[in-house]
C-alpha positions as CSV (number, residue, x, y, z in Angstrom):
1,X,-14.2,5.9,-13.8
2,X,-10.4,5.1,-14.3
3,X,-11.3,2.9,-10.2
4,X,-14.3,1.6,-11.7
5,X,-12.8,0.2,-14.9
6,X,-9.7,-1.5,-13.0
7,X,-11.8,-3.3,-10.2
8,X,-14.6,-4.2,-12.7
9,X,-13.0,-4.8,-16.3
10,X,-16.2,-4.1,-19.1
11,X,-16.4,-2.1,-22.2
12,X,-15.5,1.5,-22.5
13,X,-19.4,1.7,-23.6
14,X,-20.9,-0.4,-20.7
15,X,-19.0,1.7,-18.8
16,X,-20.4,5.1,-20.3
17,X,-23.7,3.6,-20.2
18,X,-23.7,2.6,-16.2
19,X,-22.2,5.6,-15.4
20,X,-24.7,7.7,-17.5
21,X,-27.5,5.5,-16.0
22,X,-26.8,4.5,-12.5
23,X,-24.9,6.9,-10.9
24,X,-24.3,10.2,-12.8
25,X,-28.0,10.4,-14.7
26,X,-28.4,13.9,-16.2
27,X,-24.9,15.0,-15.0
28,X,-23.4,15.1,-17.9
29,X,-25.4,15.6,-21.1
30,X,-23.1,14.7,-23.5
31,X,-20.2,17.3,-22.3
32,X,-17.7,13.9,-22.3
33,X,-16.4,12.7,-25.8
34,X,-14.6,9.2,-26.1
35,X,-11.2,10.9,-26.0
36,X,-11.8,11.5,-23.0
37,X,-13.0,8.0,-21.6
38,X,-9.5,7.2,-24.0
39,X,-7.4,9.8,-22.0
40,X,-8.6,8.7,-18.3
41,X,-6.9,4.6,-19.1
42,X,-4.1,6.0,-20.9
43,X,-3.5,8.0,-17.4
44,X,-4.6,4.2,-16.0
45,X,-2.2,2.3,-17.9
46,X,0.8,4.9,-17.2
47,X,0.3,5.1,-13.7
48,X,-1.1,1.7,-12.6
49,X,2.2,0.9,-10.4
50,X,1.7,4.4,-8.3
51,X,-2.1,3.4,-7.8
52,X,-1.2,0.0,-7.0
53,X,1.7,1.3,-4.3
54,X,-1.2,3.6,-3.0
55,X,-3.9,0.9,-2.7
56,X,-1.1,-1.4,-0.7
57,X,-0.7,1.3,1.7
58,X,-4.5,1.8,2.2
59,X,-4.7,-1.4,3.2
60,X,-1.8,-1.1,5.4
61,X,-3.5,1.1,7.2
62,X,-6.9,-0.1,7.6
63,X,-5.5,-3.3,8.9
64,X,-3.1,-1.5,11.2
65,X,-6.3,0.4,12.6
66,X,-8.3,-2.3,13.2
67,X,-5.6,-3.8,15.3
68,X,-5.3,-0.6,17.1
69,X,-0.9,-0.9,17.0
70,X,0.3,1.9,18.1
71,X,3.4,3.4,17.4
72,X,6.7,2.8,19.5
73,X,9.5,5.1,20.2
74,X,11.9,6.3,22.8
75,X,10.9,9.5,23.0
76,X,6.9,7.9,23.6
77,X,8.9,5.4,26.5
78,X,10.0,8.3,28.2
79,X,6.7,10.2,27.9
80,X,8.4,13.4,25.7
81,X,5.6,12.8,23.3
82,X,2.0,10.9,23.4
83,X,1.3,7.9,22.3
84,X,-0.3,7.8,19.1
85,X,-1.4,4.8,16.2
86,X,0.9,3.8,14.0
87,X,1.3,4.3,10.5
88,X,1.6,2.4,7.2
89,X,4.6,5.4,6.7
90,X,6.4,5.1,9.8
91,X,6.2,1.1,9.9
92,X,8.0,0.8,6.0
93,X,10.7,3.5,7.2
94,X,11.1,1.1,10.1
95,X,10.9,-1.8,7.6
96,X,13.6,-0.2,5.2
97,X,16.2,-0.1,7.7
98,X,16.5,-4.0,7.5
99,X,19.1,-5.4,5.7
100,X,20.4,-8.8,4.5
101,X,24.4,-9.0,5.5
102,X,26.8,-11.5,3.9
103,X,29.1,-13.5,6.2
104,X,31.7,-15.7,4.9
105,X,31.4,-19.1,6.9
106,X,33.7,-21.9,6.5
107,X,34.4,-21.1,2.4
108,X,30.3,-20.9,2.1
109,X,28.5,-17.1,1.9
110,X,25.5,-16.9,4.0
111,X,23.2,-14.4,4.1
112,X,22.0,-12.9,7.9
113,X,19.3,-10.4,8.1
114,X,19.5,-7.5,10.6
115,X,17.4,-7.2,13.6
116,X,13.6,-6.3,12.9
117,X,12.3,-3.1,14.5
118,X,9.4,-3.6,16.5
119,X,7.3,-0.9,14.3
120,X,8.1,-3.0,11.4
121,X,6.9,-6.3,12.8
122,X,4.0,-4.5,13.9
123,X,3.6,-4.0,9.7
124,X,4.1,-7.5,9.0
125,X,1.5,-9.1,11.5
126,X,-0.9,-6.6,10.1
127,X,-0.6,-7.6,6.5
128,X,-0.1,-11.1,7.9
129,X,3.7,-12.2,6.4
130,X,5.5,-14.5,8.2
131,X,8.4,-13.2,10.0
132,X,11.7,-13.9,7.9
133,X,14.5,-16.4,9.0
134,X,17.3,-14.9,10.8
135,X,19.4,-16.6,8.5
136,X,18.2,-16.5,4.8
């Protein structure tokens, strides 16, 4: 219900009705109170930033298994492990190891990112964002 309400903002009560009506009929015979249809966007509202992070990673990794990437290591290179696909996870560990380094040039601070690693460009194709500058 909470999925429903955020994808497809409508009254609490259109909601109880199309739920009642169109995909739970006779399921629930009045056993739910409106505290509860209350409680379930409270837990919505308090948590919206967790089920956003979750639905960004879904996506992640839909679009990184349609591309088929797989993942790339040194222990896969030297054929200790299999190959396997990669994974939203392992890509933003990757992704997290990038950092932007300040350089003092001529009186002026500039700001140089480290190298990409080739798991985390694999991430950024698949939820098409353009490669950053070297220098930012």
């Amino acid at each position: 219900m909470v999925v429903s309400r955020f994808m497809e903002p409508i009254s609490k009560l259109g909601l109880w009705d199309r739920m009642l009506d169109r995909f739970y009929p006779g399921l629930f015979d009045n056993e739910i109170e409106l505290h509860h249809l209350y409680s379930s966007l409270d837990l919505l509202s308090t948590h919206m930033v967790y089920f956003l992070a979750y639905l960004c990673e879904a996506r992640m990794t839909k679009n990184l298994r349609v591309k088929a990437e797989l993942f790339n290591s040194k222990t896969i290179n030297k054929n200790c492990i299999k190959s396997r696909p990669l994974t939203s996870v392992q890509g933003l560990k990757e992704l997290n190891q990038v950092l932007a380094i300040p350089i003092k040039v001529r009186n002026q601070k500039i700001w140089v990112r480290t190298d990409i690693p080739e798991n985390a460009m694999k991430i950024l194709n698949a939820i098409s964002i353009k490669i950053p500058p070297k220098i930012l």
